[in-house]
N, C-alpha and C positions, 0 to 999 in steps of 0.2 A: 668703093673703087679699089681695084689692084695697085700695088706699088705707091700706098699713102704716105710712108716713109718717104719716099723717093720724091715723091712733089713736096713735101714737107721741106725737106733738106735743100730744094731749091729754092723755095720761097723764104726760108729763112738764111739763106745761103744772100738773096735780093736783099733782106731788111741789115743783115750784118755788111755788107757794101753801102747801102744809104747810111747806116751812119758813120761807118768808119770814114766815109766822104766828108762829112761835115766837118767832124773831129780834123782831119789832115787838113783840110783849107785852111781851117783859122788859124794851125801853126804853120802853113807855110804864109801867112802875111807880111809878115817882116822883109821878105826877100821879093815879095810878090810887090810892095810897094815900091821897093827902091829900083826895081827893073821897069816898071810901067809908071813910075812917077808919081804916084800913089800918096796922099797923104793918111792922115789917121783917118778925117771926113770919110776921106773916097773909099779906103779899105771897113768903116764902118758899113760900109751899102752893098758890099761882099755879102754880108748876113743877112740885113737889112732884108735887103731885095729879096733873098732865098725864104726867109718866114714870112715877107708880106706875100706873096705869091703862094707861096706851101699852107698857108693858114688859111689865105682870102680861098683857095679853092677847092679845099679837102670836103666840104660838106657837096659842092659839086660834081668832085672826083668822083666820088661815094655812089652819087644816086646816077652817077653815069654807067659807074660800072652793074647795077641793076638793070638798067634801059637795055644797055650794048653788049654786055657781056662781059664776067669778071675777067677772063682770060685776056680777053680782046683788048680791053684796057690796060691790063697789067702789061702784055706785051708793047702795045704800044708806048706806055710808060716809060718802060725800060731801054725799047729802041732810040727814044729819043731824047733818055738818060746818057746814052752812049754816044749818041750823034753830039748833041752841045757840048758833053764833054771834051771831045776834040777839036771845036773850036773854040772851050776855053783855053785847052792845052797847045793853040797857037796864037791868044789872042798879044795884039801889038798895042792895045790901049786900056785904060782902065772902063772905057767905058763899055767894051767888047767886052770884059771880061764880070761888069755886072750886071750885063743883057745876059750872059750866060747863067750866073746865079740864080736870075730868075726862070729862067726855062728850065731851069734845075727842080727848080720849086713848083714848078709847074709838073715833071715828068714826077716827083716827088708823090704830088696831090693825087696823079693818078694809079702810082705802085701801092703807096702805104694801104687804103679803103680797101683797092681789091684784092691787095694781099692776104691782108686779116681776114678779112670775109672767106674769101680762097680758104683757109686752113679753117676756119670756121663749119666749112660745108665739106671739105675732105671728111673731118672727124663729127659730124653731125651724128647725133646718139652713139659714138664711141667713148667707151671707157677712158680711153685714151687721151681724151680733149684736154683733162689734166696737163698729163706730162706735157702734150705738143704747146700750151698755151705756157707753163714753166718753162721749158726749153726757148719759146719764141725770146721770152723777156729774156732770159739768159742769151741769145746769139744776141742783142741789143747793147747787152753790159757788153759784151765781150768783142763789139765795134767798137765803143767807147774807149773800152782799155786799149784795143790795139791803133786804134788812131795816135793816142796820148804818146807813144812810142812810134808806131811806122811814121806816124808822120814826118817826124822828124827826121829821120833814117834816113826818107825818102827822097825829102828836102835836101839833105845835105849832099847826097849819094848823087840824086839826078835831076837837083834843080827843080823848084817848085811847079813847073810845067808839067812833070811827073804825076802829081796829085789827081791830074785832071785826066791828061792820057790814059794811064791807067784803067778808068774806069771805060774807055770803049771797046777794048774787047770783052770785059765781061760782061756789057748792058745788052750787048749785040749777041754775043752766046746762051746769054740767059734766054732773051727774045727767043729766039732759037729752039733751045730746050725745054722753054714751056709748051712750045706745042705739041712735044711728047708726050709732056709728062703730066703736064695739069688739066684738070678735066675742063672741059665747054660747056658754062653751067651761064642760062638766062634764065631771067624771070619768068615764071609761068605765068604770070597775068603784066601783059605789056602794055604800058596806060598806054592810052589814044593821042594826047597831049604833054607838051613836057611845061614844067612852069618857068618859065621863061622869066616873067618877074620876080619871080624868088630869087632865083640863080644869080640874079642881077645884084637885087638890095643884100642876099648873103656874103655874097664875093666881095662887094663895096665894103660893107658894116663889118668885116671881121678884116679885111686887111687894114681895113683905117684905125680899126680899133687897134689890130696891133701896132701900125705905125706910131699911131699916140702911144702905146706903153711903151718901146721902143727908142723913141726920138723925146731925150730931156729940151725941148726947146719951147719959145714963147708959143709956136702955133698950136705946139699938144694938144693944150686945150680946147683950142674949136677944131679941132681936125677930133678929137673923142668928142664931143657934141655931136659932131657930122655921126660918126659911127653910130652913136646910141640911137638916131634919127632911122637913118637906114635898118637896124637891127628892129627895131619897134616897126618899122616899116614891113621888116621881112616877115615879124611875127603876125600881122594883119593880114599879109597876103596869103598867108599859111592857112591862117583858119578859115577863109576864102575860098583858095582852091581845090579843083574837082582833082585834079593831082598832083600835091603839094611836095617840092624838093624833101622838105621833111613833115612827117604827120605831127601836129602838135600833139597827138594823144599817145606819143611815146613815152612821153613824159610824165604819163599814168602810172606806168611801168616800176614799182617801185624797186626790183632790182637794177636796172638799170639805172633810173636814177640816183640811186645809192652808189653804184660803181661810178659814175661819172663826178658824180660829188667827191668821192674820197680819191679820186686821179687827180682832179685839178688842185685838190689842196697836197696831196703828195707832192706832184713834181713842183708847184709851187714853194714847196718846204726845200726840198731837194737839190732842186737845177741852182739857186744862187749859190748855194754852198760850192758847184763844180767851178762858180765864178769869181766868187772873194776868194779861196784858197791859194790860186796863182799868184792873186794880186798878195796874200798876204805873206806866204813864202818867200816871195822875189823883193818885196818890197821893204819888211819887215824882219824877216830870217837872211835874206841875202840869198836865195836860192839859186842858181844857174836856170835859164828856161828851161834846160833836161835833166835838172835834179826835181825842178816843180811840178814836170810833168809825170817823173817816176814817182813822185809821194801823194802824187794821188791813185797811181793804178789801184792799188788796195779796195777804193770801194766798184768799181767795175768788176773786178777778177772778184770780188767778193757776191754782188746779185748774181754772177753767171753763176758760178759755185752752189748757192744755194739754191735758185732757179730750180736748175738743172738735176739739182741731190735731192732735194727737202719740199721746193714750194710744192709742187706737183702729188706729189704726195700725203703732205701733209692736207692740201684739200681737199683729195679724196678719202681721208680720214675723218675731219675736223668741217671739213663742210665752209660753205664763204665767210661768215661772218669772224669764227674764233682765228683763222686763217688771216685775214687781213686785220684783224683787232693787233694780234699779237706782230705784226710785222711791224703796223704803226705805234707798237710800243716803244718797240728795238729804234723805228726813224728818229721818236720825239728825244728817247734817249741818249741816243746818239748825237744829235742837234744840239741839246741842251752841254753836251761833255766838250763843244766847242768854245762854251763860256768861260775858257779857264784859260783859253790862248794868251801870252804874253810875249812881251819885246825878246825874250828870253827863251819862248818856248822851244822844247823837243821832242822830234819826229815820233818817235816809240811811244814818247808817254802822255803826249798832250793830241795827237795827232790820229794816230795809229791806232788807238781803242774807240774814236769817234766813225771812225772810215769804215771801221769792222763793223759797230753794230748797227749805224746807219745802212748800209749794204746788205749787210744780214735782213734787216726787216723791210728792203723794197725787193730782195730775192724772194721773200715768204709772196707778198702780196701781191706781185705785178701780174702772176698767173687769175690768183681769184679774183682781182679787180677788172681784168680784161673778161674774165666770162662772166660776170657781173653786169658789166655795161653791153655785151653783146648779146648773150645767151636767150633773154627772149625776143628775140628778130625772128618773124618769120622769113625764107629763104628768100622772097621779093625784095627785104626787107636790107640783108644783111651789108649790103654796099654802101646803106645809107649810115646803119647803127655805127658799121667801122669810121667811114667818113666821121661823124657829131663825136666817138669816141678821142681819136686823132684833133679833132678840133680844140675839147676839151685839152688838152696836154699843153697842146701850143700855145692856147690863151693862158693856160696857168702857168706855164715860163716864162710868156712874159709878163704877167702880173705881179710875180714871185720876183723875177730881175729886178721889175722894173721898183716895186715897193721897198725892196729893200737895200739896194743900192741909194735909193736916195737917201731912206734911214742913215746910212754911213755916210754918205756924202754931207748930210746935215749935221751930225756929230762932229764929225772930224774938221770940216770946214775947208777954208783954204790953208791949214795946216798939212805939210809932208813929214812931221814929227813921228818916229815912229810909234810914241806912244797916244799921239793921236789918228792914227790909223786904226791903232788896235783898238781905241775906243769905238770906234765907229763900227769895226768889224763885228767885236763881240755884242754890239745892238743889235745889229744885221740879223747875228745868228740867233739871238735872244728872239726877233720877229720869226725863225725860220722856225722854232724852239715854239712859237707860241700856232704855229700852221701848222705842224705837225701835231699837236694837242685838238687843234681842231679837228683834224684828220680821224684822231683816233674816238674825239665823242660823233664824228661821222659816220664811223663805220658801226660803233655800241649803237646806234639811233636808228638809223635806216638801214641795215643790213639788217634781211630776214635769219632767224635761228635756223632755215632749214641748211643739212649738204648740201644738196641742191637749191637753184633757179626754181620759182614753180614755173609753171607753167600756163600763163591765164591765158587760156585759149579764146577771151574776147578781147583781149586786146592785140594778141599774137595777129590773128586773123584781119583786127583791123586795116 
């Protein structure tokens, strides 16, 4: 198609908005609690709400936008990205305002699937797929880093009702602008039937499952019973039906599933680190909340950096496997140089060479692990692969939270000691140190030696 840049640039123009939203919310809390009466509970369900709903209906989102049309969905997405957001940005109670979270998470499940796929089928046998799939993960870091700073700005500047505002003129322009610019791409083979009980037992089994990793409380556990029930549930109806939310025989697939395996144990490794460091700067160093949030831009402005310069490149040089080997060298690296934190540490030298090469190698890999887990989708397909790919992340943040938060929680104890913090921290990272190792006998194991994806045209076609 003409002007692939051009729908590029918006599509990734949407994903650097989703997440620079998330980012801003959870620093405007602090003020958002105290005007709506907010305790830690009720502002804990701010997130809550946004991953059980974003997680429970991404593998949905996916095979929706297959059925209806990528476009179709993304735009609606978006519209109604922008519609909730303005009655977040007027909401008078907390509980308006975690109804809106979730319809966040909802408009969320339906941009993220059809987005990636979108750029997916833009650059379908272009050269190009590189760069665009390095650049996407780079607008992603570079939400991240600008949340960590706008948010705050934004907050202070124009009151945390701002965070939410904000986003309806641009859900509503975007809406708009896609219809220029991005192509009307449906499946050419439109099943006759939708599975109806899949959609059901996926959407149940995967937000319950996140709520259990999620929610540290007595019910956890029969509420992840419940999930694992439903999930074993979903996988029987799969091999069942005549047209199943997802084909069990994707899973054949061994480039894919190599990319989906070494995504979940990456942000697994990765995402708690964006979580203890707050806590251990503010907590531990004395950090100001906007000195903790500038000492971490480092690893965001660092994956977009490399993304954008090196990943892209370097794949189409070195091909999937050395590519993402060598990135989760640089993570486990990096993880591991966390082990040296003390009551005493400093920013440059204890801090600052961890952020670097941890960043540095999710910039090499987040390109070749997205075309990894997508790449062999046929084009019926691709709504689905983004959906299970985007699922896979979710469930590994919170797996990655939730495992290793307790690690510290169990070290440290009911100790506020600083050198009982730091105990706990540096297990933390020690677990995040040992997920990144996994990561990288992941990729040496199941990632093919070819540059490319092959291409097995009996499974593609399946």
């Amino acid at each position: 198609m003409k002007n692939k840049w051009a729908a590029f640039s918006l599509l990734a123009t949407t994903q650097f908005v989703l997440i620079l939203d998330s980012t801003i919310v959870g620093i405007a809390m602090p003020p958002m609690g105290r005007d709506l009466n907010m305790n830690a509970q009720d502002l804990s369900w701010t997130t809550t709400a946004y991953a059980l709903v974003f997680g429970g209906l991404l593998l949905l989102g996916g095979r929706l936008s297959d059925y209806m049309g990528k476009r179709r969905m993304f735009i609606a997405g978006m519209v109604l990205f922008g519609a909730v957001s303005l009655v977040g940005g007027l909401a008078s109670s907390g509980g308006v305002l975690i109804a809106v979270r979730a319809a966040q998470g909802l408009a969320g499940a339906l941009v993220a699937p059809a987005g990636m796929s979108l750029v997916m089928t833009i650059f379908k046998g272009d050269p190009a797929l590189n760069k665009a799939m390095g650049l996407w993960g780079a607008v992603g870091a570079m939400g991240a880093s600008a949340g960590t700073v706008l948010g705050g700005l934004l907050t202070d500047w124009f009151g945390w009702r701002a965070v939410f505002l904000v986003n309806t003129p641009i859900g509503l322009a975007v809406g708009a602008l896609a219809l220029v610019l991005l192509p009307s791409v449906r499946s050419a083979e439109r099943a006759e039937g939708f599975d109806v009980l899949g959609a059901i037992t996926s959407t149940a089994g995967l937000a319950l499952l996140i709520y259990a990793l999620v929610d540290a409380s007595e019910t956890s556990l029969g509420v992840g019973a419940l999930a694992v029930v439903l999930i074993v549930a979903f996988l029987l109806i799969e091999r069942r039906s005549a047209n199943p939310l997802v084909p069990l025989n994707v899973f054949r697939r061994r480039t894919l599933r190599a990319g989906n395996v070494v995504m979940f144990l990456t942000v697994a490794a990765m995402q708690p680190v964006g979580f203890l460091l707050p806590l251990y700067t503010q907590f531990v160093l004395g950090y100001s909340a906007t000195q903790s949030g500038l000492s971490m831009v480092a690893i965001p402005l660092t994956i977009a950096l490399t993304a954008s310069l090196l990943g892209g490149r370097m794949l189409t040089r070195y091909g999937l496997r050395t590519t993402t080997v060598t990135g989760m060298a640089f993570i486990a690296a990096g993880t591991a140089l966390y082990l040296r934190i003390d009551v005493t540490s400093d920013y440059l030298t204890h801090l600052l060479p961890s952020e670097l090469l941890s960043g540095f190698g999710f910039g090499l890999l987040i390109g070749a692990v997205t075309i990894a887990a997508t790449s062999q989708a046929a084009p019926e397909e691709s709504g689905m692969v983004s959906g299970l790919f985007n699922v896979t992340q979710q469930v590994g943040i919170s797996v990655g939270i939730a495992a290793l938060i307790a690690i510290a929680t169990t070290v440290t104890g009911d100790s506020a000691a600083p050198q009982a913090l730091v105990s706990g921290y540096r297990m933390a990272f020690l677990g995040s140190t040992v997920l990144a190792v996994l990561g990288l006998v992941a990729a040496l194991t199941l990632l093919p030696r070819l540059k490319t994806p092959a291409k097995d045209t009996a499974t593609v076609s399946a």
